[in-house]
Each structure stands twice: as structure tokens, then as C-alpha cells.
PyMOL CGO cylinders between C-alpha atoms (Angstrom):
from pymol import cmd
from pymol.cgo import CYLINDER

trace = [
    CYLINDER, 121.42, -125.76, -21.15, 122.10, -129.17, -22.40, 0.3, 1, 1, 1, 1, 1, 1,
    CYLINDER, 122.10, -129.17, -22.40, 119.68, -130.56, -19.04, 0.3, 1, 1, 1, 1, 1, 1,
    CYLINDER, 119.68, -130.56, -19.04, 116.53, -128.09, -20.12, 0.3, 1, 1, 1, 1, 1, 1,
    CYLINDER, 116.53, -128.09, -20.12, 117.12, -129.10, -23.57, 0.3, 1, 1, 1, 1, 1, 1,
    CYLINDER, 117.12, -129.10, -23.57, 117.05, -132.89, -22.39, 0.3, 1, 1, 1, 1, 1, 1,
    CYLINDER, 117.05, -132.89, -22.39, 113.58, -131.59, -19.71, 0.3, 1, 1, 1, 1, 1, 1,
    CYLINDER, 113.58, -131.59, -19.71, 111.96, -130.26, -22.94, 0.3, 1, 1, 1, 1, 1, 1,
    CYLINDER, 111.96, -130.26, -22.94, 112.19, -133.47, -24.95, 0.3, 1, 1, 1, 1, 1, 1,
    CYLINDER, 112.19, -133.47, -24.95, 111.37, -135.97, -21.80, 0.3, 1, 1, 1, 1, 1, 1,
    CYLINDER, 111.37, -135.97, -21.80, 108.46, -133.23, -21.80, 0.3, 1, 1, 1, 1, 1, 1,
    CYLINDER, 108.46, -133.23, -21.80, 107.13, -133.06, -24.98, 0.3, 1, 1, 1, 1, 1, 1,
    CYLINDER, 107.13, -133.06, -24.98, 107.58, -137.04, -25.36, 0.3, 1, 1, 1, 1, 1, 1,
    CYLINDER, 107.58, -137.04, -25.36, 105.27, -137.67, -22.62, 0.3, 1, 1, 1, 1, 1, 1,
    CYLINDER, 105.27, -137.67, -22.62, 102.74, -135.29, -24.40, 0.3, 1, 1, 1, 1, 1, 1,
    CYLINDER, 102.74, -135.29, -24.40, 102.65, -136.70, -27.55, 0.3, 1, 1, 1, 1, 1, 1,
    CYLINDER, 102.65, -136.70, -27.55, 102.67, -140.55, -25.97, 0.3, 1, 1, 1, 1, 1, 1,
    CYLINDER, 102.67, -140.55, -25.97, 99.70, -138.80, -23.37, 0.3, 1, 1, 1, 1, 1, 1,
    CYLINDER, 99.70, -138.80, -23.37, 97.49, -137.75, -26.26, 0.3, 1, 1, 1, 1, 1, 1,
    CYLINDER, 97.49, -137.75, -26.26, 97.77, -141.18, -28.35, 0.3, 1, 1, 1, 1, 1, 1,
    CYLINDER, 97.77, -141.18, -28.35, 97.45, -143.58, -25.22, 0.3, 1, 1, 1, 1, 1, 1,
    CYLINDER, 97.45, -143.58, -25.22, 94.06, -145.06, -24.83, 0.3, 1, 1, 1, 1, 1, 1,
    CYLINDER, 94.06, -145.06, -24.83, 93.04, -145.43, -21.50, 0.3, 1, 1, 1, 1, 1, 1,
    CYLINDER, 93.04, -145.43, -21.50, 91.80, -148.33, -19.74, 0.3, 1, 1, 1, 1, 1, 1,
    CYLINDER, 91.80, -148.33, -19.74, 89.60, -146.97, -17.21, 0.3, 1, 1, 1, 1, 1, 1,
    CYLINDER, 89.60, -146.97, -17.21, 86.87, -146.73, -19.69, 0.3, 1, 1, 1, 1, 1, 1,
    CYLINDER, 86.87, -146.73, -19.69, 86.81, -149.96, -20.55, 0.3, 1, 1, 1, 1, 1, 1,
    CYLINDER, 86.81, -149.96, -20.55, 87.06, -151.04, -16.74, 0.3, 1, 1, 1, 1, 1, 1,
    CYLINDER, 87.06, -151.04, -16.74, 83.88, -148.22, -15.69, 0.3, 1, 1, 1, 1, 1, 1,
    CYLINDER, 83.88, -148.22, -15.69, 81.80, -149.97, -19.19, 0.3, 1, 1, 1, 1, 1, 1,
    CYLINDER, 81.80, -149.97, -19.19, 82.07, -153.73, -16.71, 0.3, 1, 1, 1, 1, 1, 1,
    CYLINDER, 82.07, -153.73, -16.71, 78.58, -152.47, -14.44, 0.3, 1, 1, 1, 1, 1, 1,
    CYLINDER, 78.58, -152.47, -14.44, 78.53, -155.53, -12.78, 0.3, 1, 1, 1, 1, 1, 1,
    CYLINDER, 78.53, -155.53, -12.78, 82.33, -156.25, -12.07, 0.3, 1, 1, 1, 1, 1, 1,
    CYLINDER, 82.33, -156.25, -12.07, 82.24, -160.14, -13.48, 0.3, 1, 1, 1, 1, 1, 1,
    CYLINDER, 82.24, -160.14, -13.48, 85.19, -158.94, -15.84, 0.3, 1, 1, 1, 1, 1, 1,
    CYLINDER, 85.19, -158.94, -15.84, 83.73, -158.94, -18.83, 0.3, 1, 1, 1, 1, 1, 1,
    CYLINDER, 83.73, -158.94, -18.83, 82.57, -156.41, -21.65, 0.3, 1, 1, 1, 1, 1, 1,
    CYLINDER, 82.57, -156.41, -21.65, 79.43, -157.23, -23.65, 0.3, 1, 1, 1, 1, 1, 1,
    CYLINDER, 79.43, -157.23, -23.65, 80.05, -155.75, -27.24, 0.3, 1, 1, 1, 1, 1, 1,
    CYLINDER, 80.05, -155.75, -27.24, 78.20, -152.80, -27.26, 0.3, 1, 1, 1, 1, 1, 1,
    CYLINDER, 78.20, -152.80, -27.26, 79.67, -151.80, -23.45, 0.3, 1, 1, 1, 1, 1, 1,
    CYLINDER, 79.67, -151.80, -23.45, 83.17, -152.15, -25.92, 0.3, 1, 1, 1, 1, 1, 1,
    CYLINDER, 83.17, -152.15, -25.92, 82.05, -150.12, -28.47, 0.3, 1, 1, 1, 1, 1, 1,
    CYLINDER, 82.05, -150.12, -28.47, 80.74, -147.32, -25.40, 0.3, 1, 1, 1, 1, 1, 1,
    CYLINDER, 80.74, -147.32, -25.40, 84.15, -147.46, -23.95, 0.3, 1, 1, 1, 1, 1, 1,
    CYLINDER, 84.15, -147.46, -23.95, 86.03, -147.56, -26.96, 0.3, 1, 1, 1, 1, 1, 1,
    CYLINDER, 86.03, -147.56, -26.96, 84.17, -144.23, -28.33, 0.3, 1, 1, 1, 1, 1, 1,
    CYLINDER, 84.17, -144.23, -28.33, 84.96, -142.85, -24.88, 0.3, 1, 1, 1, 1, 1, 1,
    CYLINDER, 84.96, -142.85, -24.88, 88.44, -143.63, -24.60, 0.3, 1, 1, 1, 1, 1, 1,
    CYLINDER, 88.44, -143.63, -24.60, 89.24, -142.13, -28.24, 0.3, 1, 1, 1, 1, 1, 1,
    CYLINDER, 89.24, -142.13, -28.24, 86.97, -139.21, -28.27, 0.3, 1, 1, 1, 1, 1, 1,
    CYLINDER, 86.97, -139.21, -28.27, 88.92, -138.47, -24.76, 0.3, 1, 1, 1, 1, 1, 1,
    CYLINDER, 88.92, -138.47, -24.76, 92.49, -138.69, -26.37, 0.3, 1, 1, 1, 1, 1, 1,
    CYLINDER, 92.49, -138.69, -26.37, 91.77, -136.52, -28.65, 0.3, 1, 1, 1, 1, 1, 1,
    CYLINDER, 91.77, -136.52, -28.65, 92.77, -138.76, -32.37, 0.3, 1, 1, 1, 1, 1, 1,
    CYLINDER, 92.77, -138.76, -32.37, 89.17, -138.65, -33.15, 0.3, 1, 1, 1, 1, 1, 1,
    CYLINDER, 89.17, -138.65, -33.15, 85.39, -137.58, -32.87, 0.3, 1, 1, 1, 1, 1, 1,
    CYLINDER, 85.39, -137.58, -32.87, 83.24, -138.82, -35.39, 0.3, 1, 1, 1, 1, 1, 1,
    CYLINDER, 83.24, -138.82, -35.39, 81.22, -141.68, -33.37, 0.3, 1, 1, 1, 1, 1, 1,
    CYLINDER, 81.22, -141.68, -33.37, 79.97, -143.18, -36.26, 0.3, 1, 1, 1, 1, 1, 1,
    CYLINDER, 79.97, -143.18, -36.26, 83.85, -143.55, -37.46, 0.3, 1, 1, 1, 1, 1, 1,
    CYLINDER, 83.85, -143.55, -37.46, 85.23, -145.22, -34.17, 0.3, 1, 1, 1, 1, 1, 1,
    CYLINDER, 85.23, -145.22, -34.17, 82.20, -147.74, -33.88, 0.3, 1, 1, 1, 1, 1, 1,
    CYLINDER, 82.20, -147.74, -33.88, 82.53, -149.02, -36.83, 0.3, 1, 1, 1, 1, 1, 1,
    CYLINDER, 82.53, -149.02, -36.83, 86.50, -149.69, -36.15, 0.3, 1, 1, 1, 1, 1, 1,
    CYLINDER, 86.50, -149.69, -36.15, 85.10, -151.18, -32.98, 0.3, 1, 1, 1, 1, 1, 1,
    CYLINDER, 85.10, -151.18, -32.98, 83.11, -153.68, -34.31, 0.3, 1, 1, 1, 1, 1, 1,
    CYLINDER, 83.11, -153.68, -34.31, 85.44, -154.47, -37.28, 0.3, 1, 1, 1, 1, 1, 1,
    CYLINDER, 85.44, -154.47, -37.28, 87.90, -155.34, -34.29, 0.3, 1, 1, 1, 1, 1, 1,
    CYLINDER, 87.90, -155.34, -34.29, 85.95, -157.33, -32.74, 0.3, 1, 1, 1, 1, 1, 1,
    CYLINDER, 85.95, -157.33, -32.74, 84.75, -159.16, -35.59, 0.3, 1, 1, 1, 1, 1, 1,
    CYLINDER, 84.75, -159.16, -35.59, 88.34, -159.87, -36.32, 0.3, 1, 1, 1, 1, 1, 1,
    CYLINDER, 88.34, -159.87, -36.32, 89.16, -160.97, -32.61, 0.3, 1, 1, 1, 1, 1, 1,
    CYLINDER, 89.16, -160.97, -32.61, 85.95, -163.25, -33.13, 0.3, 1, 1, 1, 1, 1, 1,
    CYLINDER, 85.95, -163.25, -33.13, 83.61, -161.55, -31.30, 0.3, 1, 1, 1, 1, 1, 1,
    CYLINDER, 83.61, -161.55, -31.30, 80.25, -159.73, -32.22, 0.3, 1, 1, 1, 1, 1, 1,
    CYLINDER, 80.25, -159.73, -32.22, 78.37, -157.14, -30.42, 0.3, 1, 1, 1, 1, 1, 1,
    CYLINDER, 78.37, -157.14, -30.42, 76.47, -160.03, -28.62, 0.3, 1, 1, 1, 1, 1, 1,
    CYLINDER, 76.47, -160.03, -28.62, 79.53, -161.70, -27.24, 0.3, 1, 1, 1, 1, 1, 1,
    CYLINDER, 79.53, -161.70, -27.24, 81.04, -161.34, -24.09, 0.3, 1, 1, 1, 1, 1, 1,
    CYLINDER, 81.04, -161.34, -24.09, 85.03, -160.29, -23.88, 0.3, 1, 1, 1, 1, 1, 1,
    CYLINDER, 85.03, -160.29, -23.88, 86.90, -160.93, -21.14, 0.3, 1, 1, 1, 1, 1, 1,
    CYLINDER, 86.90, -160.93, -21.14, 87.91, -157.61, -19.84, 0.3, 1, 1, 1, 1, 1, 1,
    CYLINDER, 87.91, -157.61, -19.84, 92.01, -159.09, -19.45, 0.3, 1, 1, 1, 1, 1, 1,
    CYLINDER, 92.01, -159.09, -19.45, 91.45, -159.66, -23.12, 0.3, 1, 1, 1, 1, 1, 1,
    CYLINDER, 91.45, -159.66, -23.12, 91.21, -155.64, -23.79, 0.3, 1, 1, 1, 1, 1, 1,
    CYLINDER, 91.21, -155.64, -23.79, 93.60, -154.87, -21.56, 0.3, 1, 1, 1, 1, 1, 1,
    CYLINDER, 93.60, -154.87, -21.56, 96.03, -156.65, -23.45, 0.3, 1, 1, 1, 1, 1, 1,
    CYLINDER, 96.03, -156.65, -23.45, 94.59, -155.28, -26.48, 0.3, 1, 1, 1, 1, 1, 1,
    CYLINDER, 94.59, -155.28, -26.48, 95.26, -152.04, -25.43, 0.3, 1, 1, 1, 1, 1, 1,
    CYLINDER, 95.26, -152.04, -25.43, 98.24, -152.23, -23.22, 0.3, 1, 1, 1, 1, 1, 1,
    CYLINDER, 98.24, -152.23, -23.22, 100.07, -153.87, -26.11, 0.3, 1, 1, 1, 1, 1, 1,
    CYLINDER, 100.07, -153.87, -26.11, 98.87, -151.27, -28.79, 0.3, 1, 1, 1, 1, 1, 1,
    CYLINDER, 98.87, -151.27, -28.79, 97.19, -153.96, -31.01, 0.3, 1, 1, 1, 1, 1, 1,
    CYLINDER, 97.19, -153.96, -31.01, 94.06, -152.17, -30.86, 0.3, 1, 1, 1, 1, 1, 1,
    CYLINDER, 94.06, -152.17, -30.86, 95.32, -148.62, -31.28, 0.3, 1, 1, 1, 1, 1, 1,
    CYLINDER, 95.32, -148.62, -31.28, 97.52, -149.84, -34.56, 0.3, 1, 1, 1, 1, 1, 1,
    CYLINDER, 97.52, -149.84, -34.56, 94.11, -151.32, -35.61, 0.3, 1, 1, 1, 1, 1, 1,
    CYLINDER, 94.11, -151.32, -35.61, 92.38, -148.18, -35.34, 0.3, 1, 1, 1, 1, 1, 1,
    CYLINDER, 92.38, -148.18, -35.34, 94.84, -146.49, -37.15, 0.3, 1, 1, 1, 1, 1, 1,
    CYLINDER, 94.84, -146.49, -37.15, 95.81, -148.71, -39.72, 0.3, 1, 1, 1, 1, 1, 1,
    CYLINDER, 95.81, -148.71, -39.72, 91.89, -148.66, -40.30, 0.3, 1, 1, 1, 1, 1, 1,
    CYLINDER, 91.89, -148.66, -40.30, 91.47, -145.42, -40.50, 0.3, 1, 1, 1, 1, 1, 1,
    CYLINDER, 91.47, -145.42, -40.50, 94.02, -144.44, -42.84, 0.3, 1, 1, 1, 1, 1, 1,
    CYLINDER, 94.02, -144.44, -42.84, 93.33, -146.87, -45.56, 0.3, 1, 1, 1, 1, 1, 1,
    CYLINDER, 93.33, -146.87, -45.56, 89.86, -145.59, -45.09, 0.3, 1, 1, 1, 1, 1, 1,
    CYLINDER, 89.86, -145.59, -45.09, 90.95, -141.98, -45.63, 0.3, 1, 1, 1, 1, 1, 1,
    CYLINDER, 90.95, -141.98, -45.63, 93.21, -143.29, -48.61, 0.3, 1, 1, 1, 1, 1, 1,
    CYLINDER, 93.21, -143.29, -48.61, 89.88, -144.90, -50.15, 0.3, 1, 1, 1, 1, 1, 1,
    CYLINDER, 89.88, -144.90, -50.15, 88.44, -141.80, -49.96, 0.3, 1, 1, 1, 1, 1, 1,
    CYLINDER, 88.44, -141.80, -49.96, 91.04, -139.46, -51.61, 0.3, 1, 1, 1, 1, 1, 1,
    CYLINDER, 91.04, -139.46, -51.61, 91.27, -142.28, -54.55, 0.3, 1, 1, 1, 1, 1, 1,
    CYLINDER, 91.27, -142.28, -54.55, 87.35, -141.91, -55.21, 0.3, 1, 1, 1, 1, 1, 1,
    CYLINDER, 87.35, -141.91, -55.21, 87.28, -138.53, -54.69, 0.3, 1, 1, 1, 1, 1, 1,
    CYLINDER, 87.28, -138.53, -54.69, 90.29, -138.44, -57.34, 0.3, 1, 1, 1, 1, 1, 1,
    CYLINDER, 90.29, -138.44, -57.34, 92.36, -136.67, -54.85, 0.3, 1, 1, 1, 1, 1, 1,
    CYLINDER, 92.36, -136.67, -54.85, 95.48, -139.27, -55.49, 0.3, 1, 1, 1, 1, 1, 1,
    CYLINDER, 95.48, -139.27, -55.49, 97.28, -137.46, -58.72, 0.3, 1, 1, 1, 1, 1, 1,
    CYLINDER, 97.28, -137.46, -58.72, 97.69, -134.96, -55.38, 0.3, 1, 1, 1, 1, 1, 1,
    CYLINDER, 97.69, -134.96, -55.38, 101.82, -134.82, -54.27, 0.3, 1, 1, 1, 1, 1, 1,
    CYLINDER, 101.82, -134.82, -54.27, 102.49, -136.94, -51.74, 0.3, 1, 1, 1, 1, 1, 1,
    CYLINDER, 102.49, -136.94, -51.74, 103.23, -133.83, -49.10, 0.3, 1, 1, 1, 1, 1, 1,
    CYLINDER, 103.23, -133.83, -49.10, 99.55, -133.09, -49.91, 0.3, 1, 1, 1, 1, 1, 1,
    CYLINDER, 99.55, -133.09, -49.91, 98.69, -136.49, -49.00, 0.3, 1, 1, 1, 1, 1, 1,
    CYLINDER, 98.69, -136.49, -49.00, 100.24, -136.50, -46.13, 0.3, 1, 1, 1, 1, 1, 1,
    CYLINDER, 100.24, -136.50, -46.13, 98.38, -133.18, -44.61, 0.3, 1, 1, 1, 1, 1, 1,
    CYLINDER, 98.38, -133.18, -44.61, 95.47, -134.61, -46.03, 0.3, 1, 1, 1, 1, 1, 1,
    CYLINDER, 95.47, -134.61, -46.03, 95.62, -137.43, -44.07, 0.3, 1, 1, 1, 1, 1, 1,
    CYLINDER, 95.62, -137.43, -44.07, 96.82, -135.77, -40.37, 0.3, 1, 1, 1, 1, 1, 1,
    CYLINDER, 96.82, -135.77, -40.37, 93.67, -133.37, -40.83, 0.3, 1, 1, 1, 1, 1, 1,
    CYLINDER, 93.67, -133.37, -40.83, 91.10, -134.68, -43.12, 0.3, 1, 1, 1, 1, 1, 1,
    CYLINDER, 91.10, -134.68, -43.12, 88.76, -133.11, -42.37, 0.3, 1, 1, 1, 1, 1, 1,
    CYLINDER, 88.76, -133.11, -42.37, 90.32, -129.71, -43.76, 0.3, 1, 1, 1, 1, 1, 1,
    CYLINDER, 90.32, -129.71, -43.76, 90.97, -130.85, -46.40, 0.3, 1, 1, 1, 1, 1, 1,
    CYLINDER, 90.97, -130.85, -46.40, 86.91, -132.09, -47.25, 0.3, 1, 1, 1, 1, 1, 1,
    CYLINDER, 86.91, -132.09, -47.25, 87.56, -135.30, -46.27, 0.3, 1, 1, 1, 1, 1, 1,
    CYLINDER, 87.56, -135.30, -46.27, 84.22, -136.87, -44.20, 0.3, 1, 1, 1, 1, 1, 1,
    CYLINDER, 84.22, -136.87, -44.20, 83.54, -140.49, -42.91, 0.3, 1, 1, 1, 1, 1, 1,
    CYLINDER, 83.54, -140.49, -42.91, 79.79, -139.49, -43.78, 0.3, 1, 1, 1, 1, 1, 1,
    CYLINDER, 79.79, -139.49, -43.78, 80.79, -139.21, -47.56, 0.3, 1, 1, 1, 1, 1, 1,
    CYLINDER, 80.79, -139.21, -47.56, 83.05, -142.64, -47.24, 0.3, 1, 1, 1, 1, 1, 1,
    CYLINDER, 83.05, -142.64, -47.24, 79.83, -144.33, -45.51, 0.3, 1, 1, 1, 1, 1, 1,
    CYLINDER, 79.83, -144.33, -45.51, 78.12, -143.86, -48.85, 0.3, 1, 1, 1, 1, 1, 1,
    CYLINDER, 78.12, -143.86, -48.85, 80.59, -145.73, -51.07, 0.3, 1, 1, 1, 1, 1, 1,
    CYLINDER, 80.59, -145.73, -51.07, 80.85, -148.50, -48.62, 0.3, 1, 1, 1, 1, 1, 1,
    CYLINDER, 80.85, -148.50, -48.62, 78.30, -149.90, -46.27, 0.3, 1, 1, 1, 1, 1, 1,
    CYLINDER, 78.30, -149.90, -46.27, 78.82, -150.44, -42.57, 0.3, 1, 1, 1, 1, 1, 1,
    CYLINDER, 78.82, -150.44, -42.57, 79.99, -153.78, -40.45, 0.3, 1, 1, 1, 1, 1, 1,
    CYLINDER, 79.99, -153.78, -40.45, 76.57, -155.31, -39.35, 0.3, 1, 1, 1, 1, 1, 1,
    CYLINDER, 76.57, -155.31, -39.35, 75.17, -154.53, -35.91, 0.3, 1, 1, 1, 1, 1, 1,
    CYLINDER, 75.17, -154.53, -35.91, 72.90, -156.23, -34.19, 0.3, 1, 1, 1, 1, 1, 1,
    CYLINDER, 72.90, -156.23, -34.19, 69.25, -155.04, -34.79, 0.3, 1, 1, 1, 1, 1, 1,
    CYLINDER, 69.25, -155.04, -34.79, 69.09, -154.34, -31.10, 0.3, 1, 1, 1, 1, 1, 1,
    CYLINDER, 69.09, -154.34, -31.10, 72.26, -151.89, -31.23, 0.3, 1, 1, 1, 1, 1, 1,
    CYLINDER, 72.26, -151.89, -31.23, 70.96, -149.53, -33.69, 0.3, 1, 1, 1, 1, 1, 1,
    CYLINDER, 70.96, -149.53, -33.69, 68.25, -148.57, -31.08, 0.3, 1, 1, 1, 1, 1, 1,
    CYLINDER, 68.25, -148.57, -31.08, 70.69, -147.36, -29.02, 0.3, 1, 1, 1, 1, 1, 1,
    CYLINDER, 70.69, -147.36, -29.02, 72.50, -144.99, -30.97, 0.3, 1, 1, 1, 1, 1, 1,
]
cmd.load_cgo(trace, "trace")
């Protein structure tokens, strides 16, 4: 008993690290012409891939702009090249998943304070903020209180 009890948990850990591990292969597929380096917007691609795949989120508005705000932090812009060791270790280390999340809640947060949801208990909160969008929380409606990192004017055609 005490071994399938043990096979369940190894089991379900590797699930739950499964669904919140970004992959690298779509950042190594964005390089087309294998010099080891990302331009910005082949980032942005793979990182809109690579989340949308694992499942924490599908609004591609939502992950691009975490994307570039990344990058802008790392010092890059959508016009820059980044070396594609550079994401690796971004994402083999976790520093761009915490990003993403650390991101996304405050953004979610925003929203509940403007939308006068915070006089909510903090269990209410909480489910809020695992499943926003059940509870009427959009990216769309926190786009309109606050504007988007700059792209390029040449991005914006691709979208």
C-alpha cells in the first residue's frame, strides 16, 4: 500500500511539474537559420507557443505583452537579437516562468482593485485568481485601463 501510495504522488508530481514546465523546443524550432539566436518577435512566437502548449494560458495578446515586458527588462527589444543560451537559461532556471507569473497576477490583482472586487474574502481572491476568467476577469478589459509595452511598428503587422 504504502509503495502505490508513494507511485501516486511521484505520479501526480510529475503532472503538475509537466503542465507548468515551459519547453525549450519552441524556442530552439523559432532559430530558422540555426546561428543561435532569437530575433524578438521569433521570442515572442515561441514564447506564445510554449505557454499556450502548457496549458497556464491562452490569451495571445496576454503572453506577448509579458514577452516583451521581459525582454525589455533583460535589455532587449523586439529588434534585438538574443542569444538562444540566453533563453535557455531563462527558462531552465525558471526566471522567465516566475516572470510570467509574477506578471500576471499583479495584473489580475489590478484588475479586481478597479473592478472593486478587493472588499472580496481572500478565499474569493484566491479562486479568482486560479480561474479568472470565471470569475469575469479579461486581459481585454485590463488592456483598457492600461496601455500596452511598445512594439515595433513593423510587429503589429504581423499579428
Amino acid at each position: 500500500m504504502k509503495l502505490f501510495v508513494a507511485f501516486l504522488f511521484a505520479f501526480q508530481l510529475l503532472i503538475c511539474n509537466a503542465n507548468y514546465a515551459l519547453n525549450i523546443k519552441y524556442y530552439k524550432s523559432a532559430d530558422k537559420n540555426k546561428d543561435g539566436k532569437l530575433s524578438g518577435h521569433q521570442f515572442i512566437d515561441a514564447t506564445i507557443q510554449a505557454i499556450n502548449s502548457a496549458g497556464m494560458e491562452k490569451d495571445k495578446d496576454m503572453i506577448e505583452d509579458i514577452a516583451i515586458d521581459f525582454m525589455n527588462k533583460k535589455g532587449f527589444s523586439d529588434q534585438s537579437l538574443i542569444p538562444l543560451a540566453e533563453v535557455e537559461t531563462w527558462i531552465s532556471t525558471g526566471e522567465f516562468l516566475k516572470f510570467f507569473k509574477t506578471w500576471r497576477e499583479a495584473m489580475f490583482k489590478e484588475l479586481m482593485k478597479a473592478k472593486e472586487y478587493d472588499s472580496k474574502d481572500k478565499l474569493w481572491r484566491e479562486s479568482a485568481l486560479k480561474s479568472p476568467s470565471s470569475y469575469g476577469l479579461k486581459y481585454k478589459d485590463y488592456k483598457q485601463l492600461k496601455p500596452s509595452p511598445q512594439l515595433n511598428p513593423s510587429r503589429k503587422h504581423d499579428l
